[in-house]
C-alpha positions as CSV (number, residue, x, y, z in Angstrom):
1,X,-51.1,-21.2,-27.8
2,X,-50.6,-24.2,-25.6
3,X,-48.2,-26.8,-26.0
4,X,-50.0,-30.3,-27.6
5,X,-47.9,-33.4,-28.0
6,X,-48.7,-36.6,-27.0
7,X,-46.3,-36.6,-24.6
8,X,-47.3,-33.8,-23.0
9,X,-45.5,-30.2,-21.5
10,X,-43.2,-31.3,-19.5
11,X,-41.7,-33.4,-22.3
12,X,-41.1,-29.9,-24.5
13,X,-39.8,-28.2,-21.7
14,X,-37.7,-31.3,-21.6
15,X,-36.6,-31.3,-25.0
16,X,-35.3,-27.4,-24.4
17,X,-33.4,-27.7,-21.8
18,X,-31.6,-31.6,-23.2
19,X,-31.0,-29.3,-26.4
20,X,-27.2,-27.5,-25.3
21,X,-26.7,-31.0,-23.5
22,X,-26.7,-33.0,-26.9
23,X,-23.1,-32.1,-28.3
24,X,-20.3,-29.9,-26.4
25,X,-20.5,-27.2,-29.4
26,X,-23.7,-26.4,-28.6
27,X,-23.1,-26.2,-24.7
28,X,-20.5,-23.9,-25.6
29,X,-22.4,-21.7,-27.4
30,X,-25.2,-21.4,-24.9
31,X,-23.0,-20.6,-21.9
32,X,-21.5,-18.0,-24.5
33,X,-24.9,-16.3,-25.3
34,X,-25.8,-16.5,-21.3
35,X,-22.7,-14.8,-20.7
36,X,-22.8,-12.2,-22.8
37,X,-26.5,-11.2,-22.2
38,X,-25.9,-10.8,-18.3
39,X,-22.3,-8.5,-19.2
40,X,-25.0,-6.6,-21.7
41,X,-27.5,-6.1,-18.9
42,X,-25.4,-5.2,-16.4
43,X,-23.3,-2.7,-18.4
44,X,-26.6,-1.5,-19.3
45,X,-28.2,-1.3,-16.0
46,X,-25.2,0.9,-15.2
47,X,-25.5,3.2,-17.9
48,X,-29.1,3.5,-17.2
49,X,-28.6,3.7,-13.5
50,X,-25.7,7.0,-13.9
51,X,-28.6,8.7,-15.6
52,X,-31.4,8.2,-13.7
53,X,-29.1,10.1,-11.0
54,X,-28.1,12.9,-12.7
55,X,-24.3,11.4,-13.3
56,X,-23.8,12.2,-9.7
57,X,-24.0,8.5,-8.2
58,X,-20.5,8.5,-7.2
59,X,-19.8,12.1,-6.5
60,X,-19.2,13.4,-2.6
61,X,-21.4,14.8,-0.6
62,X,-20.8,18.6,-0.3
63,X,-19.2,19.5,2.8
64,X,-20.0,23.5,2.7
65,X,-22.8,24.7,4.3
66,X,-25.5,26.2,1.9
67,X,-24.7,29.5,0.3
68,X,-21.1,29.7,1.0
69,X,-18.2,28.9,-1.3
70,X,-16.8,25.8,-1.2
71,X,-12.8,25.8,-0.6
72,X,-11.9,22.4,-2.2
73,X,-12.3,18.8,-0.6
74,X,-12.3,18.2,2.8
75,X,-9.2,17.3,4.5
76,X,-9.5,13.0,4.8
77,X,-8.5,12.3,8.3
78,X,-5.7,10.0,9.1
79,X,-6.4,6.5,9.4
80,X,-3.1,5.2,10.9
81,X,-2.7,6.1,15.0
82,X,-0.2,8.9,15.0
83,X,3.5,7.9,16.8
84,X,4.3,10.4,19.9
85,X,7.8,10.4,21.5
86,X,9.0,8.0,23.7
87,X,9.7,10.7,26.0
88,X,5.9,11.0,26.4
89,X,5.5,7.3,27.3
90,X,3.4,7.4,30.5
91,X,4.8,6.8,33.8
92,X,1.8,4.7,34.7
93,X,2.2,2.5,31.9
94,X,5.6,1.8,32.6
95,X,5.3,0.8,36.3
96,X,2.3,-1.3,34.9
97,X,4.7,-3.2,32.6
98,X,7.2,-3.8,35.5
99,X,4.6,-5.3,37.7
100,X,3.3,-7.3,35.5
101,X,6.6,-8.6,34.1
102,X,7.5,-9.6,38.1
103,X,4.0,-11.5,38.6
104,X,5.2,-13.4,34.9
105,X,7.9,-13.9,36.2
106,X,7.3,-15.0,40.3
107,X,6.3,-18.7,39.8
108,X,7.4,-21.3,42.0
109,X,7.7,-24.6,42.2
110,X,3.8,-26.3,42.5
111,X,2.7,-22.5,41.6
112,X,-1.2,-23.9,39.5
113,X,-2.0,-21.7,35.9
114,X,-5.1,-20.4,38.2
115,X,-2.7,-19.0,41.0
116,X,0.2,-17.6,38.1
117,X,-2.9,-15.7,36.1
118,X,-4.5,-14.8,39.6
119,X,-1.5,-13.0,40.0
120,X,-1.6,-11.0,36.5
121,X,-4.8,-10.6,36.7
122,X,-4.8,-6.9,38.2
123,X,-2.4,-5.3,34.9
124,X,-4.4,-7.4,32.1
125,X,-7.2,-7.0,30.2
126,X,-9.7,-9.5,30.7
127,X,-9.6,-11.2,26.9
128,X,-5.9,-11.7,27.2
129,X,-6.2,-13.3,31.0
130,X,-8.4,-15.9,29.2
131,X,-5.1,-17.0,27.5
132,X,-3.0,-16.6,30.0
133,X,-4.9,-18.6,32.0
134,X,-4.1,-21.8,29.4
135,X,-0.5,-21.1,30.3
136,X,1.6,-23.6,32.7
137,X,3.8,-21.3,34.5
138,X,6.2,-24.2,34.6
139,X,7.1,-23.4,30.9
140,X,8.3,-19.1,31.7
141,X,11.6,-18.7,31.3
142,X,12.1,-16.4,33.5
143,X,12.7,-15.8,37.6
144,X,13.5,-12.2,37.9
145,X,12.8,-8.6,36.4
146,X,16.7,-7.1,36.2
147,X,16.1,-4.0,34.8
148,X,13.3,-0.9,34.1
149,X,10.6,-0.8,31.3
150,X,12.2,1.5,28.6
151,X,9.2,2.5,25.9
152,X,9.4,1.0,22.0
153,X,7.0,2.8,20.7
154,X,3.9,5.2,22.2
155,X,1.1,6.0,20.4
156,X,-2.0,7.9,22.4
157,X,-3.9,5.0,23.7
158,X,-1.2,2.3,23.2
159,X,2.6,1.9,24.4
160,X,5.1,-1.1,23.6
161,X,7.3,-1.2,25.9
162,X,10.4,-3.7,26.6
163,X,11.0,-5.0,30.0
164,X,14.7,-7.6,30.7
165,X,14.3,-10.6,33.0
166,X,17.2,-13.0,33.7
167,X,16.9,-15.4,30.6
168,X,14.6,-13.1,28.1
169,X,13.8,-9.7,27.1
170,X,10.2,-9.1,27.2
171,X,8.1,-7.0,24.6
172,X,4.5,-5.8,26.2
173,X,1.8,-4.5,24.2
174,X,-0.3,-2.1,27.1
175,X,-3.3,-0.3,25.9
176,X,-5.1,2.3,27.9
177,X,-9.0,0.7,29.0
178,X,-9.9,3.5,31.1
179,X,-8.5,7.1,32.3
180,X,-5.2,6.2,33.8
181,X,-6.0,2.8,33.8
182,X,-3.0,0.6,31.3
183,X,-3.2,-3.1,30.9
184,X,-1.0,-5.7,29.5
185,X,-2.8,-6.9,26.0
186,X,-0.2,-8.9,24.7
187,X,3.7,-9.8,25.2
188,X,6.3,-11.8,23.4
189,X,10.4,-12.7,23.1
190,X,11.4,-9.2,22.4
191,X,13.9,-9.8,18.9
């Protein structure tokens, strides 16, 4: 039946929405009722939604093939990279971390950012050159490598290794971007 006042629809669909607005009880009371109709339809559209699949909506896929037994659940893979020994540290690696450590450290005098990162550039990876690049060699520490890369910690695609200069110890992150092939990914003031 339509609406007929002399003021026409839009003032009725006015008047219901103004209605909570007129005291703070009745706002309160609204936002109450609104609340606890969407908690009843979503508790309900997951009751109905459990049964609709058979209870199994959550369940695991099975793993066995198709008329054999299944032996329990499937072994869940590690997520963290598994540590090896740092015996197992590859050679490669290491003389890539003492390289790179003497281009950080070979700067002189009038020696541009361009010319310092020119000469990492061969033992980093490309997204760490671009901030290396930012770098004024003027501010490194260091003049000299005084000792050999010893391996932190080796992980299959991934070795932190330590490398001493003459005013800090160095801590290298090298990761492995091709067979055989390590780069520099990071480095910082070994602690």
């Amino acid at each position: 039946m339509p609406i007929r006042t002399r003021r026409g629809r839009a003032a009725a669909y006015r008047a219901l929405w103004e209605w909570p607005l007129h005291s703070p009880a009745r706002l309160f009371v609204v936002l109450a009722v609104a609340v606890a109709v969407v908690v009843g339809l979503s508790y309900l559209g997951g009751a109905v939604g459990d049964q609709g699949s058979g209870g199994r909506a959550l369940r695991p896929a099975p793993t066995a093939a198709p008329g054999s037994a299944a032996r329990g659940p499937a072994p869940v893979t590690e997520l963290r990279p598994r540590s090896l020994p740092l015996s197992e540290a590859p050679p490669v690696a290491l003389a890539v971390a003492e390289r790179w450590t003497q281009a950080w450290a070979t700067h002189p005098a009038g020696t541009t950012p361009q010319q310092w990162s020119a000469g990492l550039a061969p033992y980093t990876t490309d997204e760490y050159l671009a901030v290396l690049a930012e770098v004024d060699p003027a501010n490194v520490p260091g003049n000299a490598v005084t000792g050999p890369a010893v391996p932190v910690e080796v992980r299959p695609e991934a070795v932190r290794v330590q490398v001493p200069t003459d005013a800090v110890r160095l801590e290298l992150l090298l990761v492995q971007v091709g067979p055989g092939d390590w780069r520099v990914s990071g480095y910082d003031r070994a602690s």
